[in-house]
C-alpha positions as CSV (number, residue, x, y, z in Angstrom):
1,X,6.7,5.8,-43.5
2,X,9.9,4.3,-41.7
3,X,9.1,3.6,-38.2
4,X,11.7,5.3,-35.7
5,X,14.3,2.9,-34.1
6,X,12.6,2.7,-30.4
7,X,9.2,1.3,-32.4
8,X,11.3,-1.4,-34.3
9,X,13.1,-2.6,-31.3
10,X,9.5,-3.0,-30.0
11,X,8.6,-5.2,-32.9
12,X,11.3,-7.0,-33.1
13,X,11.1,-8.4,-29.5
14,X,7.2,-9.2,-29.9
15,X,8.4,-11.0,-33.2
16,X,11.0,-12.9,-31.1
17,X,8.5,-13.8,-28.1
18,X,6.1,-15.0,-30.5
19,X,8.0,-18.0,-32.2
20,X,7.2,-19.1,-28.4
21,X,4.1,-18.0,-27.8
22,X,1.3,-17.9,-30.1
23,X,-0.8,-15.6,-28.3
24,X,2.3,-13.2,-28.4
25,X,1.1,-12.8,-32.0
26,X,-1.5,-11.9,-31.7
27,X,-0.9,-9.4,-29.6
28,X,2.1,-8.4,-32.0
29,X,-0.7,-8.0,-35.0
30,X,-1.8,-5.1,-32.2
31,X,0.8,-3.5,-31.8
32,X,0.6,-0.6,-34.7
33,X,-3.1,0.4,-33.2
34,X,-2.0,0.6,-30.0
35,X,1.0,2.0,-30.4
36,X,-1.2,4.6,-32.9
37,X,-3.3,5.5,-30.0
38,X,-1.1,5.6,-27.5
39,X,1.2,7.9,-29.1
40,X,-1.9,10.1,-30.5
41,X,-0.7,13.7,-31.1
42,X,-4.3,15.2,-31.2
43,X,-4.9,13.0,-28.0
44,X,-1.9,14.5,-26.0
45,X,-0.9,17.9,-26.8
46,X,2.6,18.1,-25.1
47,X,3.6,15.0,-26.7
48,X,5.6,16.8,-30.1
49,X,7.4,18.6,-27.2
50,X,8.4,15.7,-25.5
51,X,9.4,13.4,-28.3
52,X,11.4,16.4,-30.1
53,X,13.2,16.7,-26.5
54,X,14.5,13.4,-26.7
55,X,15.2,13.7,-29.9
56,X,17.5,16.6,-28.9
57,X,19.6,14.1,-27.1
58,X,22.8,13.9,-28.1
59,X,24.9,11.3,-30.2
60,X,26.8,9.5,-27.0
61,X,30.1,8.0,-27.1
62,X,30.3,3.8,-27.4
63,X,32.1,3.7,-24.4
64,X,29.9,4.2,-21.0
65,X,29.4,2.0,-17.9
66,X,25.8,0.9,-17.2
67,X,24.8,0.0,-13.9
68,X,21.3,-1.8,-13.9
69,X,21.8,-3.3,-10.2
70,X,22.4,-0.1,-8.4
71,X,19.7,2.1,-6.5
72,X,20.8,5.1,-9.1
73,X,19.8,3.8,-11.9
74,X,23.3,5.1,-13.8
75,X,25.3,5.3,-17.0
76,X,28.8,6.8,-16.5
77,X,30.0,8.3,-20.0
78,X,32.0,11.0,-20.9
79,X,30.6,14.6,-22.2
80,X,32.1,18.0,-22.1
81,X,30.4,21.0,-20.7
82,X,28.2,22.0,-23.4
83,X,26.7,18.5,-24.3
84,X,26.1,18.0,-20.6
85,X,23.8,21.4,-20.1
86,X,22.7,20.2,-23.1
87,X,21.2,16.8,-21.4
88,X,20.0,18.3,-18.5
89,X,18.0,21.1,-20.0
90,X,16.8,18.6,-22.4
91,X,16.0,15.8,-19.4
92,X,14.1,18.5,-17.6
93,X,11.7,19.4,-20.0
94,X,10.0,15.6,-19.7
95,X,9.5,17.4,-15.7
96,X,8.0,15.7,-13.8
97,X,10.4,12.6,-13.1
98,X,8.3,10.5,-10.3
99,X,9.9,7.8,-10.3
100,X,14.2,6.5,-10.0
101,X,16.4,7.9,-9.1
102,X,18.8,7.7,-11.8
103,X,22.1,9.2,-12.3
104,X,23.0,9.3,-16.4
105,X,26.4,11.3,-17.6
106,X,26.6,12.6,-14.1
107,X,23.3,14.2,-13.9
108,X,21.3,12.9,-10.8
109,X,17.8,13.0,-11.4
110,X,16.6,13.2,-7.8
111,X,12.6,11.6,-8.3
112,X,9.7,12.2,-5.9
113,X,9.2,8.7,-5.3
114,X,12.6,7.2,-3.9
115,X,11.7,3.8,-5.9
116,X,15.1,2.2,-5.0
117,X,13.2,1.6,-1.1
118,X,10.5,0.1,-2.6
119,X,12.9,-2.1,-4.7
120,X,14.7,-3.0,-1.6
121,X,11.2,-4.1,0.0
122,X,10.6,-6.2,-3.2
123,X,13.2,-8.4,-4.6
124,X,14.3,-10.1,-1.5
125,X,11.1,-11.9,-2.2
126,X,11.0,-12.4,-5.8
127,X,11.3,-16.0,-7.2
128,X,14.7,-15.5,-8.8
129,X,14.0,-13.2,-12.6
130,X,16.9,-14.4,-14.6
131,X,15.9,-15.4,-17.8
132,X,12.4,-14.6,-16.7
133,X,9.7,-12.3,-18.9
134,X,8.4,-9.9,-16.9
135,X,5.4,-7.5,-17.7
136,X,5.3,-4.3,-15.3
137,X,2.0,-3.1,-15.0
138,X,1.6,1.0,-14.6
139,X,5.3,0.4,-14.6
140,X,5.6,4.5,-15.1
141,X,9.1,5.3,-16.6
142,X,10.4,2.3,-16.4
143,X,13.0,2.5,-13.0
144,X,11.8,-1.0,-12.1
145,X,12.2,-2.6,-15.4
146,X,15.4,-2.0,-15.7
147,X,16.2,-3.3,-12.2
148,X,14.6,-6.1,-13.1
149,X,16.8,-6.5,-16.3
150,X,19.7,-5.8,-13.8
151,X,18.2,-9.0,-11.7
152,X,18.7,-11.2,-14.6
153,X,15.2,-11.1,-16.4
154,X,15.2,-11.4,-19.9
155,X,12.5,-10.3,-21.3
156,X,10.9,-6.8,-19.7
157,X,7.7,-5.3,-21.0
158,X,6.3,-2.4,-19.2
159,X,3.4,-1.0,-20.1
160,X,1.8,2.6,-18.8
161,X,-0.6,5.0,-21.0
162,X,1.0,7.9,-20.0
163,X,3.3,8.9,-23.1
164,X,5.2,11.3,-20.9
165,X,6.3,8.2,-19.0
166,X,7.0,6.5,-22.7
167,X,9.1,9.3,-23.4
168,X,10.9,9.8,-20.0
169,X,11.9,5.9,-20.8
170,X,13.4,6.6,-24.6
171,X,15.3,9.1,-22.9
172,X,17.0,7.0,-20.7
173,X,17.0,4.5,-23.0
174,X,19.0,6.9,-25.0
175,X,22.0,6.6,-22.4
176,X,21.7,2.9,-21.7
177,X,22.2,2.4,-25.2
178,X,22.2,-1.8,-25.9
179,X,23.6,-2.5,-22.7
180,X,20.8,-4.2,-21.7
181,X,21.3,-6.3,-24.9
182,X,17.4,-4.9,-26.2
183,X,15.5,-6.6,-23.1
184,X,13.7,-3.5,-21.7
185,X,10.6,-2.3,-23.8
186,X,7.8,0.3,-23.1
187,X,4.3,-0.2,-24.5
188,X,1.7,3.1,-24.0
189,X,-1.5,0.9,-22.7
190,X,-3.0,-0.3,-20.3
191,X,-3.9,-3.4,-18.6
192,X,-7.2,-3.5,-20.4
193,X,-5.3,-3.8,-23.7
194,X,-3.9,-6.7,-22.7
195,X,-4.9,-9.9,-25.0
196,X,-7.4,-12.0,-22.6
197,X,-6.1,-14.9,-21.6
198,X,-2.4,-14.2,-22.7
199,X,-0.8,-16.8,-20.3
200,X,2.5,-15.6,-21.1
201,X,4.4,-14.0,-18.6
202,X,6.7,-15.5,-15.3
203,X,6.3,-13.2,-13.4
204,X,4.0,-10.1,-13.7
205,X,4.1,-7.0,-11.3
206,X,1.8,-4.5,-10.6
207,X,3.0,-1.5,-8.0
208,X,0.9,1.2,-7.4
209,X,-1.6,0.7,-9.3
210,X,-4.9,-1.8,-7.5
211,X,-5.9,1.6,-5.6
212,X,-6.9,3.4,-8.5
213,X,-9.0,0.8,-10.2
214,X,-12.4,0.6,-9.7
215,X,-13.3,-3.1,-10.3
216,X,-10.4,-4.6,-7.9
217,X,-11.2,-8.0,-8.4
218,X,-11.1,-7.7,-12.2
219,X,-7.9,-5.9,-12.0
220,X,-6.6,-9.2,-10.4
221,X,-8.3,-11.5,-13.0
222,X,-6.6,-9.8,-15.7
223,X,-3.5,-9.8,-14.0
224,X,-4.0,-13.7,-13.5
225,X,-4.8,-14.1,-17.0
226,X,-1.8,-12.5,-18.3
227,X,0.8,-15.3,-16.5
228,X,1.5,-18.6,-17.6
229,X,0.9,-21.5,-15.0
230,X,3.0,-21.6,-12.1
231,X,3.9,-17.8,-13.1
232,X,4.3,-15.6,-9.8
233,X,2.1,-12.0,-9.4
234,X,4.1,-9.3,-7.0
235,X,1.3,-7.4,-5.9
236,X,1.6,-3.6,-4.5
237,X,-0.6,-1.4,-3.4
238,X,-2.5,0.5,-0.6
239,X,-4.0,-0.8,2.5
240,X,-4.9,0.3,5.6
241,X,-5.1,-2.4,9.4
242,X,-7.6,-4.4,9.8
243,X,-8.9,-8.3,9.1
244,X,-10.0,-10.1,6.3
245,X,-13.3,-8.0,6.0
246,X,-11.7,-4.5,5.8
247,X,-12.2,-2.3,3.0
248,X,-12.0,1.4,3.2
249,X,-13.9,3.6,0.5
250,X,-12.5,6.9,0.8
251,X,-14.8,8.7,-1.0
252,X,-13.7,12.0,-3.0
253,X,-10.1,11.8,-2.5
254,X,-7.9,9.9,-0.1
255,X,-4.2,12.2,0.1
256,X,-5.8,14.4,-2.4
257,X,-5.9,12.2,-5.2
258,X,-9.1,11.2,-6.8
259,X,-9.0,8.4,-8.4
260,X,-8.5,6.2,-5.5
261,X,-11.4,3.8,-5.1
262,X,-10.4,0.5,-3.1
263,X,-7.7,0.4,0.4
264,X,-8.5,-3.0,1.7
265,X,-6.4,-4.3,4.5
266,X,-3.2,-6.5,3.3
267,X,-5.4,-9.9,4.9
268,X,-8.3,-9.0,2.5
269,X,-6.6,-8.4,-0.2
270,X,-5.4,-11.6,0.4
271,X,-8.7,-13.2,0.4
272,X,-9.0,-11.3,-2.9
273,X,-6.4,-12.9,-4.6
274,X,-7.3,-16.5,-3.6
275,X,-10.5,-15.6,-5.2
276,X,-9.3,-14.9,-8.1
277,X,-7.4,-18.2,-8.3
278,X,-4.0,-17.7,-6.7
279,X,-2.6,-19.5,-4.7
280,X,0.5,-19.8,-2.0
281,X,-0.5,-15.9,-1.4
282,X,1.9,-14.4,1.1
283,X,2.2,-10.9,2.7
284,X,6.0,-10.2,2.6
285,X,5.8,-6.9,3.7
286,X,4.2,-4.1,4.9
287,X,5.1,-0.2,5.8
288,X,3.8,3.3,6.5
289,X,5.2,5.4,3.6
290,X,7.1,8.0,4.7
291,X,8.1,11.9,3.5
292,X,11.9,10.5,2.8
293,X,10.2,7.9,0.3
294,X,8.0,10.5,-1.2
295,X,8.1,14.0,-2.1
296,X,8.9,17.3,-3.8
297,X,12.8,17.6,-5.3
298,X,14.1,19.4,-8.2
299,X,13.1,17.1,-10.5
300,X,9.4,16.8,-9.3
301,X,8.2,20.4,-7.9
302,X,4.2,20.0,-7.4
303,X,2.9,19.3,-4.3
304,X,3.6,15.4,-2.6
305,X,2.8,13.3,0.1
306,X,3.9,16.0,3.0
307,X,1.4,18.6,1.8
308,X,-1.3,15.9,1.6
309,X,-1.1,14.9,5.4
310,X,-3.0,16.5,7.8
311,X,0.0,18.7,9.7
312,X,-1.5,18.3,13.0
313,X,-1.3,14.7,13.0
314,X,1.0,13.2,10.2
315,X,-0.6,9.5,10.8
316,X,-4.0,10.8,8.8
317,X,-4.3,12.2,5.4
318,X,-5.7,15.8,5.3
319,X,-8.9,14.5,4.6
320,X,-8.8,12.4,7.8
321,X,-7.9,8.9,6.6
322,X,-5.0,6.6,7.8
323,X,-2.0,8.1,6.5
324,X,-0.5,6.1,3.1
325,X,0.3,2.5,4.4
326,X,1.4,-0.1,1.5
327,X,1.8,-3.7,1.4
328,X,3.6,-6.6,-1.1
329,X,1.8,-9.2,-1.6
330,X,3.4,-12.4,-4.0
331,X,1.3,-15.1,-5.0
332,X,1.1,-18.1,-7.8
333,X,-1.2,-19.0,-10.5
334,X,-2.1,-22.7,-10.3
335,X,-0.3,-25.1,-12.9
């Protein structure tokens, strides 16, 4: 069976990163299991609907105007009426979007997270991404990547398990169209399917995604494992104030999710990632997340963060914790 055209593009890049790399591969001799499992019908029962949405999509005219480098993530293109409803019911049916925003054909896609701010908190910071290969860890739909393939970078790899997320990405890959000359790709795993020891990437992010792991310290190992020497790790997640010993363990839920296990404050996580081996570890910021950053729109209509804070005092979750505060942290693997 042929493989769709999203699936060869995928090959095709691990095939080119691997006359570099020979742990690249390896990993490439992966890449039909993973892909297999990732993409599992019986696994994920909306998936068919998903994939046959963006499938719907369509045929778009050469001619558009891709903007990589702006907060909307856009493509400007020309469509009449009918193809345009056409889009939108067709975007909206991968509901919800959480992250962007983006702005394709003229249809804004307003996201629960505003992931432009968070953007804007980054890459002032960032050792500089052109030419660089970048892996985005839990990088959902991709709204990062392809800022980062607006910075310069030149090869992008996110990878997320969630195949609505895989899917939300082939749809807007579907208006970007080879504008980002093939340097964007999506992978449906996780961190843990990572080769050990890849020491590949530059630069490696992972936003948004320390809180919900339960072993914190081997989150960082593997994230340390996956960069070459000298490589750079941009680090996001929660914390809460405090010194170098403080670690809150919110127990059932912190903000109503449950899967959070680990907020240490930004100067223990810190001393968390010297442990693990990096080095020149820097807090470049750190911020209270606010309503305007996340929550509800048309695009994203389940509850957000202003149902989850307590609405007697907004500086406490509704279970009684410090309200969401997140920090960037940007460190170096040794040489």
């Amino acid at each position: 069976m042929s493989l769709p055209e999203h699936q060869r593009a995928l090959y095709r890049a691990f095939l080119e990163q691997s006359f570099h790399h020979q742990a690249m591969a390896d990993w490439l001799a992966r890449l039909p299991e993973q892909l297999a499992r990732g993409l599992d019908r019986k696994r994920y029962g909306d998936l068919p609907a998903w994939e046959k949405a963006v499938g719907k999509l369509p045929p778009l005219p050469e001619q558009r105007t891709v903007r990589l480098d702006d907060d909307h993530v856009g493509v400007d293109v020309e469509l009449d009426d009918s193809r345009l409803r056409q889009c939108e019911s067709l975007l909206r049916a991968l509901m919800p979007w959480r992250k962007g925003p983006y702005r394709l054909a003229g249809i804004t896609i307003d996201t629960e997270w505003r992931s432009d701010w968070k953007w804007q908190r980054v890459a002032p910071h960032l050792s500089p991404l052109t030419g660089r290969r970048v892996l985005d860890v839990g990088g959902g739909n991709g709204y990062h990547a392809w800022r980062m393939a607006g910075q310069g970078a030149g090869f992008v790899l996110v990878i997320d398990p969630s195949p609505r997320f895989y899917w939300q990405f082939q749809a807007v890959r579907h208006f970007v169209g080879n504008a980002d000359e093939g340097r964007v790709h999506f992978l449906p795993v996780g961190i843990e399917d990572v080769p050990p020891n890849l020491g590949f990437f530059d630069t490696l992010f992972s936003m948004g995604v320390l809180y919900h792991r339960p072993s914190p310290l081997e989150h960082l190992a593997q994230l340390h494992a996956a960069l070459r020497p000298g490589g750079e790790v941009v680090l996001e997640t929660l914390v809460v104030e405090g010194d170098e010993t403080t670690v809150l363990l919110p127990g059932d839920r912190y903000a109503a999710m449950p899967n959070v296990y680990f907020l240490p404050s930004s100067r223990a996580l810190k001393t968390w990632l010297e442990k693990t081996g990096f080095k020149d570890v820097r807090i470049v910021d750190e911020a209270v997340t606010s309503v305007e950053e996340q929550r509800a729109t048309d695009w994203m209509t389940f509850q957000s963060l202003p149902d989850f804070l307590d609405p007697n005092d907004p500086s406490r979750t509704r279970e009684g914790h410090p309200a969401p505060r997140r920090a960037v942290l940007i460190a170096t693997k040794e040489h």
